[in-house]
Steps between C-alpha positions, in 0.01 A plus 500: 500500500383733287545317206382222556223344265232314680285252288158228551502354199714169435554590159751809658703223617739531170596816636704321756862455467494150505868494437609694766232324697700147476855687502734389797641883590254776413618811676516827295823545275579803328373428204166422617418623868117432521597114537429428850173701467383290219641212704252492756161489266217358729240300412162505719217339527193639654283234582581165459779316299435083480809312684448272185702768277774520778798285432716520847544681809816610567654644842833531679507203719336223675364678799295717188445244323319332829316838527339498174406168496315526868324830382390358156439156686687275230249604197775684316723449245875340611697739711878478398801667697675774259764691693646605196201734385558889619105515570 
């Protein structure tokens, strides 16, 4: 998008919506259309991020959940089922 901010600092993480970030429907209403946009903030990492800091692991089902478990070879945090998440 082309107006989209892009930051590398952690202190630019305040400029997240954290409330629409931990709202239940965020699509774009009238009264503020850029919602879903803002909605779908990504946070990378370009080198390495310790699975210490990483809580869970959550995927669809079990046949995912036995996928990421054989690829990270049990050395990651718990892997729950959450069908109810959209992503």
């Amino acid at each position: 998008m082309g107006y989209t901010d892009f930051f590398d600092d952690l202190k630019d993480l305040e400029k997240i919506d954290w409330k629409l970030m931990t709202a239940k429907y965020w699509n774009a209403t009238p009264e503020d259309p850029d919602r879903s946009r803002r909605r779908q903030a990504e946070f990378l990492v370009k080198t390495f991020f310790p699975w210490k800091l990483v809580k869970q692991i959550a995927v669809y089902g079990n046949a995912t959940a036995k996928i990421v478990n054989d690829i990270l070879e049990g050395n990651a945090p718990p892997i729950v089922i959450q069908q109810g998440w959209y992503y």
